[in-house]
C-alpha positions in Angstrom: 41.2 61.1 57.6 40.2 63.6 54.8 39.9 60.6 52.4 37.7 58.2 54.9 34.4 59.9 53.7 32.2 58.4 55.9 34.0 60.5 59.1 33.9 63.8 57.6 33.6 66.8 59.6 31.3 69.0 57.9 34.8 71.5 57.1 36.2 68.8 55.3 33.2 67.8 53.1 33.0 71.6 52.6 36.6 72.2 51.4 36.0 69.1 48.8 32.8 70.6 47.4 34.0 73.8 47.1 37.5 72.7 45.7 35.6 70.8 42.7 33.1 73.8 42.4 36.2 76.0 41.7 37.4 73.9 39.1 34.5 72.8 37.2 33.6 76.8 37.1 37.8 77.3 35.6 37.0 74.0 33.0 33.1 75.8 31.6 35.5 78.7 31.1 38.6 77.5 29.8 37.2 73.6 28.4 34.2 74.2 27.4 33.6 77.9 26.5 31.4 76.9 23.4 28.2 75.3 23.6 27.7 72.4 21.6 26.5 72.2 17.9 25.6 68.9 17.7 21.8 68.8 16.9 20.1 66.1 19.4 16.7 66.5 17.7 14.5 67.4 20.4 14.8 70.6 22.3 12.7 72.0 25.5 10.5 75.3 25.1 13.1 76.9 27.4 16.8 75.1 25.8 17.3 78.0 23.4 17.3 80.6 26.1 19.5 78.7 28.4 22.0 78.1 26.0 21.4 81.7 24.2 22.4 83.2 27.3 25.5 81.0 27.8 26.9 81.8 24.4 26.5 85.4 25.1 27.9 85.4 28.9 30.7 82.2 28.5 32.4 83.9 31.5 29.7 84.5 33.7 27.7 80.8 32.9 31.0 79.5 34.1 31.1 81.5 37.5 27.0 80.5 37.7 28.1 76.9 36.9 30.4 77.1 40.5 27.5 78.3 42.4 24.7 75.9 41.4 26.9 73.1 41.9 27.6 74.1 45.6 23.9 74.1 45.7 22.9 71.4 44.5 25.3 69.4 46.5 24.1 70.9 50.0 20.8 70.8 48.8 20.5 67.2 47.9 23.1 66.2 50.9 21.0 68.1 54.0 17.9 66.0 53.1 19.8 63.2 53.2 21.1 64.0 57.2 17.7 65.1 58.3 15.8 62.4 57.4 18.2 59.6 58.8 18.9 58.5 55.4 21.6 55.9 56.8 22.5 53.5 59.4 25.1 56.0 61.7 25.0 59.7 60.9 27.5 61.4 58.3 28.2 63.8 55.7 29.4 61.2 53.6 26.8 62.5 50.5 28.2 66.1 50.1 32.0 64.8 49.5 30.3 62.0 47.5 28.3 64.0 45.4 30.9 67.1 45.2 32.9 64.3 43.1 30.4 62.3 41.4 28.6 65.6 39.7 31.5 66.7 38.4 32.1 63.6 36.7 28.6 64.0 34.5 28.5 67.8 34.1 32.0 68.3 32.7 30.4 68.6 28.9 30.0 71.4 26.9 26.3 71.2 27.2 26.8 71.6 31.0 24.2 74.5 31.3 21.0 72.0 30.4 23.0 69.8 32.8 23.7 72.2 35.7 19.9 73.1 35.6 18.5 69.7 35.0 20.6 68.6 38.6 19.2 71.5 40.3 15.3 70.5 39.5 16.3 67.0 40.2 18.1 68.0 43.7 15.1 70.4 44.4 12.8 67.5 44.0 14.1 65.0 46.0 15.8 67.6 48.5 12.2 68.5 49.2 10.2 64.8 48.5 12.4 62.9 51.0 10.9 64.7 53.7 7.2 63.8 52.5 7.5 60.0 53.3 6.6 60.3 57.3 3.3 59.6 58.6 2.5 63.4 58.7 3.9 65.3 55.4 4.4 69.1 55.1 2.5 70.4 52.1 5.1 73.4 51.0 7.4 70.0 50.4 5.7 68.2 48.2 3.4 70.9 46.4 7.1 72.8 45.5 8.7 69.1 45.1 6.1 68.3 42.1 6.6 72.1 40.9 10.4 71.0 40.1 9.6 67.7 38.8 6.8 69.7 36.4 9.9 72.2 35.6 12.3 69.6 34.4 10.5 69.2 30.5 10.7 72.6 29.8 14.4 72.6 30.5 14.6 68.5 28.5 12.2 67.0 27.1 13.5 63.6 27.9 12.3 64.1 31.6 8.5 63.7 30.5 8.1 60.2 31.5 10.4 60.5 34.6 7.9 63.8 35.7 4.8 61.6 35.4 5.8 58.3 36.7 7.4 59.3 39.8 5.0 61.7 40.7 2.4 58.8 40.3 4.1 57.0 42.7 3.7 59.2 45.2 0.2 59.5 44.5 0.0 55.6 44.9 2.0 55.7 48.1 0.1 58.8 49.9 -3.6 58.3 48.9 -4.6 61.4 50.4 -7.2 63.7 48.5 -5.8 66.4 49.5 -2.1 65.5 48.6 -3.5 64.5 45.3 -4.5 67.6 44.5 -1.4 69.1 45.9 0.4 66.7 43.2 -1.6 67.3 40.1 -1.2 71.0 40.4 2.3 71.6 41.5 3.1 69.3 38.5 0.9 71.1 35.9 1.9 74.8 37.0 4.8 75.3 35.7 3.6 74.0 32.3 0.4 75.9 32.7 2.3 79.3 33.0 4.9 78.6 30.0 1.9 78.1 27.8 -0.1 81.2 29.8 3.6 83.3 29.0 3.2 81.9 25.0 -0.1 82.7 24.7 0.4 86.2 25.6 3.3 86.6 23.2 0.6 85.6 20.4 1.0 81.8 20.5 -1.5 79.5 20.9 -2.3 77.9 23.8 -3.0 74.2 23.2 -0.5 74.1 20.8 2.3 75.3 22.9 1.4 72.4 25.0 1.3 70.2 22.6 4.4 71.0 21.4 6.0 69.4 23.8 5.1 66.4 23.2 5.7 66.6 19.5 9.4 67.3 20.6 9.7 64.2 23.1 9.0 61.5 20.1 11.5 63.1 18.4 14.9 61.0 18.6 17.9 62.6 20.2 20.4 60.0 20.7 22.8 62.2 18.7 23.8 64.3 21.8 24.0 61.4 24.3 26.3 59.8 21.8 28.4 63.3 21.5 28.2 63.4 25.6 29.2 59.4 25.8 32.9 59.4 25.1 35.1 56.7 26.2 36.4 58.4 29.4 33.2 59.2 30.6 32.0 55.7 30.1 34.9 54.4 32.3 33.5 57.1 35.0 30.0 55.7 34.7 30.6 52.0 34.9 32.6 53.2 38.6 29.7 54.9 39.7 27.2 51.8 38.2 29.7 49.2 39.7 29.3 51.1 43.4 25.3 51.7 43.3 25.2 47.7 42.3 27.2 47.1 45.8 25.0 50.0 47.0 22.1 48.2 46.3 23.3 44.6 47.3 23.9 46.2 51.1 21.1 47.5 51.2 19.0 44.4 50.8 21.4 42.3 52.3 22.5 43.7 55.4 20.1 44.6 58.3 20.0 47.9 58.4 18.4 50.1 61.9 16.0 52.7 59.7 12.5 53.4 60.2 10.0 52.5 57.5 9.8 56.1 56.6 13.6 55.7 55.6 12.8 52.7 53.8 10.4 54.3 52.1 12.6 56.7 51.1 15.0 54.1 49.8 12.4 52.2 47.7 11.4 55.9 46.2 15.0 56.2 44.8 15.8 52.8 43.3 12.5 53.4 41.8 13.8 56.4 40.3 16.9 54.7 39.2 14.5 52.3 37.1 12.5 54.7 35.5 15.4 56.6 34.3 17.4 54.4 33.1 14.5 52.8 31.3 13.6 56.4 29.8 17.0 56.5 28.8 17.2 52.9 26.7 14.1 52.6 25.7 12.4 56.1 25.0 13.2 58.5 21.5 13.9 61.6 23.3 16.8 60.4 25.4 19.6 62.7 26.3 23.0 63.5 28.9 20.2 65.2 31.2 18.8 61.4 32.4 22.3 60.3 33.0 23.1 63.0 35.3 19.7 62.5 37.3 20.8 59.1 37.6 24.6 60.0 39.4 22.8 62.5 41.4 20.1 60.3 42.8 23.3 57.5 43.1 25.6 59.9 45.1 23.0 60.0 47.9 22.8 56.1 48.0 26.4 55.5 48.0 27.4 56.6 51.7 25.5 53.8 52.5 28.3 51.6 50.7 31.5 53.1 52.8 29.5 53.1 55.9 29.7 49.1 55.8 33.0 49.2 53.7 36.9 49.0 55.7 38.4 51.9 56.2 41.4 50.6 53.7 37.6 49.6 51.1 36.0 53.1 51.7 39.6 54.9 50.9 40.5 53.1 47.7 36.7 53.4 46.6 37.0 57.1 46.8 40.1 57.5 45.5 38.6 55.1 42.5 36.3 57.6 42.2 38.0 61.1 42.8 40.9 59.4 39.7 37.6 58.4 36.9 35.5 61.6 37.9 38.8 63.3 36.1 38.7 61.5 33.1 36.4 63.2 30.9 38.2 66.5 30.9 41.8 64.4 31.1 
C-alpha cells in the first residue's frame, strides 16, 4: 500500500518525507560539504551571504537543509488538500514532492536551491488560496512578498517575479488587490536597497544593480548542475507532467472553476520558467527546481487516473531516477 501514493495515510506520506529529509541532510554533509566554485556569472545581492554562511557552518547548513525540505513539502502539499486541488482527496503531493525535491536539490549549490524552493513553495502555498471569488489579503500581499524575495536570493527569477505576478493582476482586477500586488512585490527590494543605503551605498544604484547582474550570462553553473544523471531524472519528471498535463485536458475532471483556475495559474508558470530558462542570460539550477516543485503538485493528478499496477511502477520510476544524481 505504502507505494500506491494516491492512498496514503497522512503517516505514510510523513515517514517518506521525513526519510528523504534525513538523507539529503547526511548527502549536504557528507556529498556535498563544499560549495561550488564554478563562477555562473551573475550573482543575487544576498548569494554571497547564503553561501558565506554555508562554507563556515557545512555541518549545520546540512541539518538546516533537512528542516526546510520538510517544510517546503508540507507547505506546498497542504495548499494543495485545502483547495481541492484534485478530483478525489489525497496526500498524494507530500510523498510526491518528498521524492521529486530531492532529485533537483542534491547539488553542491543546494543552499541557493533549498531557499529558492522555499520562496517558490511560500508563494504558491499562499497564492492558491487567492483564486476564489472572495480572496484573503494576508495571502496574496505575503504571496507577492516571496515572489519579490526570490531575485535577491537568483537573479534568474526576475522575469518569473514580474510575469506571474501580472497575471494575477490580469485575473483579479481589483484596485485594491493591485495595490496589495505592487507593494508586497516591491518590499522586499525596497528594504535591501533601504538596508544598502544605510551601510553607505547608494540607493538607485543598489537597485539597479540588479538588473545589471540578470543580463549577465550564467549558463556555466546550470551546465556544472546538468550532469547526465540528473538529466535522466528530469526527462522522468518532464515525461510524467506531459501525461499530467494530457489528463488534465483530456479527462473530465469534477473541480470548481476556482480549481481550474488554479490549474491554468501553474501551467502558466511552467511556461514562463521554462522560457526564462532557454531563452533568458541569467539562467541558472534555481528555475529548474521551481519547475519540479510546481510539477510535484500537478502530478497526483496523474496516479489518481493511473492503475494501481501504473501509479506503483511510476513511483518506483521515480523513487530509482530521483537517486541518480548522488549514485
Amino acid at each position: 500500500m505504502i507505494l500506491d501514493v494516491t492512498r496514503h495515510k497522512f503517516s505514510e506520506a510523513l515517514l517518506t518525507l521525513i526519510f528523504f529529509a534525513v538523507v539529503i541532510s547526511m548527502a549536504a554533509i557528507f556529498v556535498f560539504p563544499e560549495v561550488s566554485n564554478v563562477i555562473g556569472g551573475a550573482e543575487a545581492p544576498l548569494a554571497p551571504f547564503i553561501n558565506s554562511f554555508r562554507s563556515s557552518h557545512p555541518t549545520m547548513s546540512g541539518l538546516l537543509l533537512g528542516l526546510i525540505y520538510i517544510y517546503i513539502v508540507l507547505r506546498i502539499s497542504r495548499s494543495t488538500v485545502r483547495v481541492g486541488l484534485y478530483p478525489a482527496v489525497t496526500l498524494a503531493a507530500i510523498p510526491i514532492s518528498s521524492v521529486v525535491l530531492f532529485g533537483s536539490l542534491c547539488s553542491d549549490g543546494y543552499a541557493i536551491l533549498a531557499l529558492s524552493a522555499l520562496l517558490v513553495a511560500e508563494a504558491y502555498g499562499r497564492l492558491l488560496y487567492c483564486f476564489s471569488p472572495s480572496v484573503r489579503p494576508h495571502y496574496l500581499f505575503s504571496a507577492m512578498v516571496a515572489f519579490g524575495a526570490m531575485p535577491l536570493i537568483d537573479t534568474a527569477f526576475v522575469p518569473f517575479s514580474l510575469v506571474i505576478p501580472f497575471i494575477v493582476i490580469v485575473e483579479r482586477r481589483t484596485l485594491r488587490e493591485i495595490v496589495l500586488i505592487l507593494f508586497g512585490l516591491s518590499l522586499p527590494s525596497f528594504v535591501y536597497c533601504y538596508l544598502s543605503w544605510l551601510g553607505g551605498a547608494n540607493f538607485v544604484e543598489c537597485f539597479m544593480d540588479m538588473w545589471a547582474e540578470y543580463m549577465v550570462s550564467s549558463h556555466l553553473s546550470l551546465a556544472a548542475y546538468l550532469t547526465l544523471p540528473r538529466l535522466v531524472f528530469l526527462g522522468v519528471v518532464l515525461f510524467l507532467q506531459l501525461l499530467t498535463s494530457v489528463v488534465y485536458v483530456t479527462m473530465p475532471l469534477s473541480i470548481n472553476a476556482g480549481v481550474r483556475d488554479v490549474w491554468r495559474m501553474l501551467q502558466l508558470s511552467m511556461v514562463v520558467l521554462l522560457v526564462s530558462l532557454l531563452l533568458f542570460p541569467a539562467s541558472s539550477p534555481a528555475l529548474i527546481v521551481a519547475m519540479t516543485l510546481l510539477s510535484s503538485i500537478m502530478l497526483p493528478l496523474l496516479f489518481q487516473y493511473a492503475s494501481l499496477a501504473q501509479s506503483v511502477l511510476a513511483f518506483i520510476l521515480l523513487i530509482v531516477a530521483t537517486f541518480a544524481p548522488i549514485v
